[in-house]
N, C-alpha and C positions, 0 to 999 in steps of 0.2 A: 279226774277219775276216768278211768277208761271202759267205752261203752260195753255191752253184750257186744261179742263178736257176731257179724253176720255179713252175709253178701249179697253185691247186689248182680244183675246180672253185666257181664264183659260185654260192650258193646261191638267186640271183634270176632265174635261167635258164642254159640252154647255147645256145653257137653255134648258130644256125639253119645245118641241110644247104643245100649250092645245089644246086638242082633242075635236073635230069636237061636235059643240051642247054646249059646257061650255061656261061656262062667263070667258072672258079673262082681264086681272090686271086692261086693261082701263075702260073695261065697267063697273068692280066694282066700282073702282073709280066714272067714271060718274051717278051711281047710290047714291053714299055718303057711300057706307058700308065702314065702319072703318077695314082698312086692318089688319092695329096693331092688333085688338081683334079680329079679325078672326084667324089670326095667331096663339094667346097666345089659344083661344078656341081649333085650330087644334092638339097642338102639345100636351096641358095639355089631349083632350080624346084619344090620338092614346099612349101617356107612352111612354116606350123606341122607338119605333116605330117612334113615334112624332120628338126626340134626336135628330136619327139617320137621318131625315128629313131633318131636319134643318143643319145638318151638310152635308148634301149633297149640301144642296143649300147653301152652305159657299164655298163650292168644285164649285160652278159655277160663283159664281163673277168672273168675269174679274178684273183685274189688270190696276190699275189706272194709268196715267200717270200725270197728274197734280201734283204735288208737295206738295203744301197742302193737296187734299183729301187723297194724299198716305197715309201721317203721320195719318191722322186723320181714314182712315181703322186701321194702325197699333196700336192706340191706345185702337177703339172701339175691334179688337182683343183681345187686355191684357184685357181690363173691361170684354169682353165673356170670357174667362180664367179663370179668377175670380170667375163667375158665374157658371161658368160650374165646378168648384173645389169644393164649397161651396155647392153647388147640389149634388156634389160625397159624400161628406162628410158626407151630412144630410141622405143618403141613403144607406153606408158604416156601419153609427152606425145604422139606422132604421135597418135592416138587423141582424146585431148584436142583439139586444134588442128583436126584433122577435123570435128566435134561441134561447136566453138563457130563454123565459120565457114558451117557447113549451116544453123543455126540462125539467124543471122544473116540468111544470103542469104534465108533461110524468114519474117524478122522477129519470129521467136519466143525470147522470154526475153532481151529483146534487154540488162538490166538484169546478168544473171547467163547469159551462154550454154552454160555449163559445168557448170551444176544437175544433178547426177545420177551427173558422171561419176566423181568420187571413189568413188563408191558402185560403179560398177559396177568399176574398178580394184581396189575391195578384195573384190568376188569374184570376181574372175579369182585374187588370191593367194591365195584362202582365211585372208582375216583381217576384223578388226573396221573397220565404213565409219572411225571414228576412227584406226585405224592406215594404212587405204589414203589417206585424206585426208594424212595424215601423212607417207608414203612418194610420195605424189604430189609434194606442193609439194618433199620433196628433190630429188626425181628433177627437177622442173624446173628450179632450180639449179644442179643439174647439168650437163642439158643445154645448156642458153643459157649459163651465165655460167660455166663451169668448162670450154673447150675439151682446155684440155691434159689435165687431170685425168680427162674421161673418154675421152680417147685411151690415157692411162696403162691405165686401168683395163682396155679393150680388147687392149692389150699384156701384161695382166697383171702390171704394175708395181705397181700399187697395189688395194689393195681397200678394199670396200665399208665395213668397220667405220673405216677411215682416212677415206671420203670422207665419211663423216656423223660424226667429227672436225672437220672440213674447211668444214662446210656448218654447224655451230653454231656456228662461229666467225664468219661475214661472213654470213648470213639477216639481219642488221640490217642491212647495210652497202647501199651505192647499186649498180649495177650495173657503175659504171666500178671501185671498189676493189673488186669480187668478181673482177674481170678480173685486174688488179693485182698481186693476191694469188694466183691463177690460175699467172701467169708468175712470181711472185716463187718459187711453191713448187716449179717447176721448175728454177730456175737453182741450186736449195738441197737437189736431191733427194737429193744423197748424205747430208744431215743430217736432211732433213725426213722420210722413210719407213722409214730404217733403224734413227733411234733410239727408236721405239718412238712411242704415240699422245701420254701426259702431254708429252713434246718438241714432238712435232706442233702440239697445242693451243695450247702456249705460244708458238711461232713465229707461229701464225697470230692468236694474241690481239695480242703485239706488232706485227705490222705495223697490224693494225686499229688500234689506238691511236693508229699514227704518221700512218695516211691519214684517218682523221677521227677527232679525237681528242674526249673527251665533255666537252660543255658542264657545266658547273659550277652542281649543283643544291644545293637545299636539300636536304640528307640525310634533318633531323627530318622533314620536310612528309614526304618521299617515305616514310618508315617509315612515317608515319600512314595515308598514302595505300595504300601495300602492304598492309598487317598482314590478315591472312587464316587463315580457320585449316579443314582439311583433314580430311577421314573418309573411308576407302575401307577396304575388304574387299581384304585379299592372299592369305588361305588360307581352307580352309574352317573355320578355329579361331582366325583372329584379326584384327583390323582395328589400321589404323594411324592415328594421329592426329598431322598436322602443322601447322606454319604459324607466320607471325612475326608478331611485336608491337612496335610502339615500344618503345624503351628502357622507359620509367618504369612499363608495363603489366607487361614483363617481368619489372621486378627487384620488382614488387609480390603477382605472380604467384610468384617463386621464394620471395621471403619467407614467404609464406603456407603454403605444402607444406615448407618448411624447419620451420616453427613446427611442425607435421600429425606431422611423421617425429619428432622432441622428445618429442612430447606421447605418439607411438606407444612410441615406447624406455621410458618410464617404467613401462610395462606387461611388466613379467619374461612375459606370456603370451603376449604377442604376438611371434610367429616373421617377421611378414614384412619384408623388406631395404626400404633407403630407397627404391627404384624404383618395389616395390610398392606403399608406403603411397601415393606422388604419385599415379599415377593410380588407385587407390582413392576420396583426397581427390576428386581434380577428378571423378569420377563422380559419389560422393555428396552434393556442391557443386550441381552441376548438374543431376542428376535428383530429387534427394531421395530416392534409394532406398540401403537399404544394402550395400557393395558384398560380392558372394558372395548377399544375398540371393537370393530370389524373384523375378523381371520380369514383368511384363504384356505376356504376350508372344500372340499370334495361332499358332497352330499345325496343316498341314496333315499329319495323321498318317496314313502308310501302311501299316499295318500290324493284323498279324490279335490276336487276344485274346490267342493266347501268347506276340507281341512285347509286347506290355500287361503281361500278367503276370508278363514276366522269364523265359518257358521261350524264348524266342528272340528273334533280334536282328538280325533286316531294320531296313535303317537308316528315318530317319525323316525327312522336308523340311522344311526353312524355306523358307515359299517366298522367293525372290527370292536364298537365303544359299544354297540347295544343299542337301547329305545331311548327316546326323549319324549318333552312333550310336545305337541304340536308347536302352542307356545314362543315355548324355547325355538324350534324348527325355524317356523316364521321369524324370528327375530333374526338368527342366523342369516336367513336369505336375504333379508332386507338388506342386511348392513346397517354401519353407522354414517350418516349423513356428515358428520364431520368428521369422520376419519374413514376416507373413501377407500376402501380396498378390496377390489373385483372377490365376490364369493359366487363361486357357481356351483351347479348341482344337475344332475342327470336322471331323466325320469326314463326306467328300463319297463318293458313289458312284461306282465305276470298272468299265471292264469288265473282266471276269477274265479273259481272255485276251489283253485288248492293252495293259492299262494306262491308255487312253483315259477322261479324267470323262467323265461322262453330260454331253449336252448342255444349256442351257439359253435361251430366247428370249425378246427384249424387244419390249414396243411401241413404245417411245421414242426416238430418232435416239439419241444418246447411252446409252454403256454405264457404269451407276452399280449403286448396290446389289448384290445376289448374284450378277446377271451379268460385271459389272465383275471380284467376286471369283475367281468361279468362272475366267476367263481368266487371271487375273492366277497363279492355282493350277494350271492346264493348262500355259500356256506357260513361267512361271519365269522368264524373261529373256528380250531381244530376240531375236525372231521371224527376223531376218535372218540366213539362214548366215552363221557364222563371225563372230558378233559379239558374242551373250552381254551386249551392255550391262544397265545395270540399266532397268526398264522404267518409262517416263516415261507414256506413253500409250497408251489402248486406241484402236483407231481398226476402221474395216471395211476388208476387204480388196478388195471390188467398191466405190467411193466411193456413196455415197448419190445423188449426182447422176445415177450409172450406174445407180441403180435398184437400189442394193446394201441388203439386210435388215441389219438390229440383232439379229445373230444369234449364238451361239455359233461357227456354223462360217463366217459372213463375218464373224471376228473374230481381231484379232492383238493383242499386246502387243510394243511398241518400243519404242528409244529415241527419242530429240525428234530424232535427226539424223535418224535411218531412216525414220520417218514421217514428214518434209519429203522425204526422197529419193522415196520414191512416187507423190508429187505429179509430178515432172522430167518432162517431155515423153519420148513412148517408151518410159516404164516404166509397167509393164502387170502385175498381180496379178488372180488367180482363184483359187478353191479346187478345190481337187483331191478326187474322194470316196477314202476307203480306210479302213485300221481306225483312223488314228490322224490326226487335223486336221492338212491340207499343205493348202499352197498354193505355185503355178507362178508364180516368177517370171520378168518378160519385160525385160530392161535394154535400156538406148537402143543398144545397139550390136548386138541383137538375138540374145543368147546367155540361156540357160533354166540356172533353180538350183529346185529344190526345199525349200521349207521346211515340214520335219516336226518338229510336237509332240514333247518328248523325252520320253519312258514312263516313267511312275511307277515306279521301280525298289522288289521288293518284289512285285510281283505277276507271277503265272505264272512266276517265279525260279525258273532251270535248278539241275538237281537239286545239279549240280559246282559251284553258288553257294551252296548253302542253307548257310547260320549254322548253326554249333553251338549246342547249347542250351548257355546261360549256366549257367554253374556258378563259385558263388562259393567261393574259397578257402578251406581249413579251417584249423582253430589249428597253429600252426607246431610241432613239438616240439625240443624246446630241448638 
């Protein structure tokens, strides 16, 4: 049974007082003014302004406790979701189409007029340029070729994770069977939305088959032609490894790790299951190192003589991987005693109070040798708020043409997309001075992001952080 409704206070703020002389909610009310369209007048003349309004006063609801009205906040939240997606969207490509037609009239980028602005979409979201590139071309789909669907959305009929369902299905398709499918998935909606996405997907893959259905290829050729194979970092502890192969590569390849795990079983010592012997094999196939062994591995160590010596355990960087544990670190350096293979590691200077490396300066346009290094150890990953790629290239941040130094501090590490985005008409980079190497960025639509060096964690570490000293376990009593 569902309680008395009541609330408790939002831990994200309380009701702003109205101040002394205003008409307060009641006495609108008892006047008859329509709060709703005062509302909708408020928020459409004040523009982002307005948004960011409304979202504050979402930040002050209280928290329901009745039972039914919870659900039914939590509902009206997805339908604001919705709404608030479809709004991004229509303002996402407004923006875009602005941009390319200025340029145009300007004669400039006339090849690509739209240079830049995935990039600057993906820091309006606070994400990676590869994700806002990504969320852009959805959103355009969207917009132009899915009418109904984002009227839905706006209705709060449908949401976001249904319309990128929706948008994987017909992205290959011409623009008249994106329509098609558009109005087919409304004449269908009591079946298309309510039974869940795997329905959704199948619906919308069926009708694509039926409106352009695929030409009749050579399977083998295409195997040949695809076959790729895949390395990326998912955690800070493990990478994944994917990708297809023709038939004859594959069943030659499974043969051979079938033979590996055989040869493994024979061995009463050996504990590891068939999964681990596979990719054991395919390591030590392909590196020639033994696996569990030692690696030749580069290592930039943060850490004071007692994380060294096992009295403490400030973690330790890879660069371009992230943190580890000390641990782990030490083990690294050691190596393996039976499987000897040189690991060195380079201890660079930092400041002790900001975590900042000491800087370093070239004569040479191009950032190579200990320079090159030394960056590539400051920054860790692309340079670009909220992107984190892995870093392709060192580039300046003032262009050389501008009269920019080969310097430590007129120096970034990026990805290949982010360092072409720089280049884009409008977009304008400086360095900023302070403790730690930033640089102002300026995007074509004329909005500022600062990008700050991330701090060697490890140094000047608050007291409520500090590691306990490592203490290894004693013999168990029995």
């Amino acid at each position: 049974m569902a309680k008395k409704s009541s609330r408790k206070a939002a831990s994200t703020g309380k009701t702003p007082a109205v101040p002394a002389g205003e008409a307060t909610y009641a006495e609108l009310l008892a006047r008859g003014t329509n709060i709703d369209a005062l509302i909708v007048e408020h928020v459409t003349a004040q523009g982002p302004a307005g948004l960011l309004g409304l979202a504050a006063a979402v930040n002050t609801f209280g928290v329901l406790a009745d039972t039914h009205e919870a659900m039914a906040v939590v509902r009206a939240c997805e339908t604001l979701k919705s709404v608030a997606t479809a709004t991004q969207a229509q303002h996402a490509i407004s923006y875009q189409d602005s941009l390319i037609s200025y340029r145009r009239e300007l004669g400039v980028r006339e090849k690509n007029p739209g240079w830049g602005s995935n990039a600057d979409i993906a820091l309006a979201m606070h994400v990676s340029r590869h994700r806002g590139a990504q969320t852009a071309n959805e959103y355009r789909i969207l917009v132009e070729d899915l009418p109904r669907t984002i009227q839905g959305m706006r209705n709060g009929e449908v949401t976001w994770e249904q319309v990128k369902v929706i948008i994987s299905g017909i992205r290959h398709l011409s623009v008249d069977s994106r329509r098609m499918i558009d109005e087919l998935l409304w004449e269908e909606t009591h079946t298309c939305f309510t039974a869940g996405t795997a329905k959704l997907r199948e619906m919308v893959t069926y009708w694509a088959l039926i409106l352009e259905p695929a030409v009749e290829e050579d399977l083998e050729a295409k195997a040949e032609k695809d076959r790729h194979l895949d390395i990326y970092q998912i955690d800070k502890y493990s990478v994944r490894i994917s990708g297809t192969a023709p038939l004859e590569q594959g069943i030659a390849l499974r043969q051979v790790i079938a033979r590996k795990v055989e040869e493994a079983r024979d061995n009463p010592d050996d504990k590891r299951n068939a999964s681990q012997i596979g990719i054991d094999s395919v390591y030590e196939e392909m590196t020639g190192l033994k696996a569990g062994g030692s690696i030749p591995v580069q290592l930039l160590v943060v850490m004071d003589h007692a994380t060294l010596g096992g009295g403490s355990d400030n973690p330790v960087l890879l660069p371009g991987s992230g943190y580890i544990s000390a641990a782990k670190g030490r083990k690294l350096l050691a190596g393996d005693p039976q499987d000897p293979v040189q690991a060195w590691w380079r201890r660079l200077f930092v400041a002790p109070t900001t975590g900042e490396l000491v800087a370093m300066d070239s004569k040479s346009r191009r950032f190579g040798g200990n320079l090159k290094r030394f960056i590539s150890f400051r920054d860790q990953y692309c340079r670009t708020p909220y992107c984190n790629g892995a870093i392709r290239d060192m580039d300046h941040v003032v262009q050389v043409r501008k009269n920019g130094k080969t310097t430590a501090a007129n120096a970034s590490a990026r990805c290949a997309s982010c360092n072409q985005n720089k280049e884009a008409p409008g977009w304008v980079e400086t360095p900023v001075p302070g403790d730690r190497h930033s640089f102002k960025i300026i995007t074509p639509s004329g909005h500022t992001h600062i990008a700050k060096a991330p701090p060697l964690l490890g140094i000047n570490t608050p007291t409520k952080l500090t590691p306990p000293v490592s203490r290894r376990p004693g013999p168990q009593r029995k």
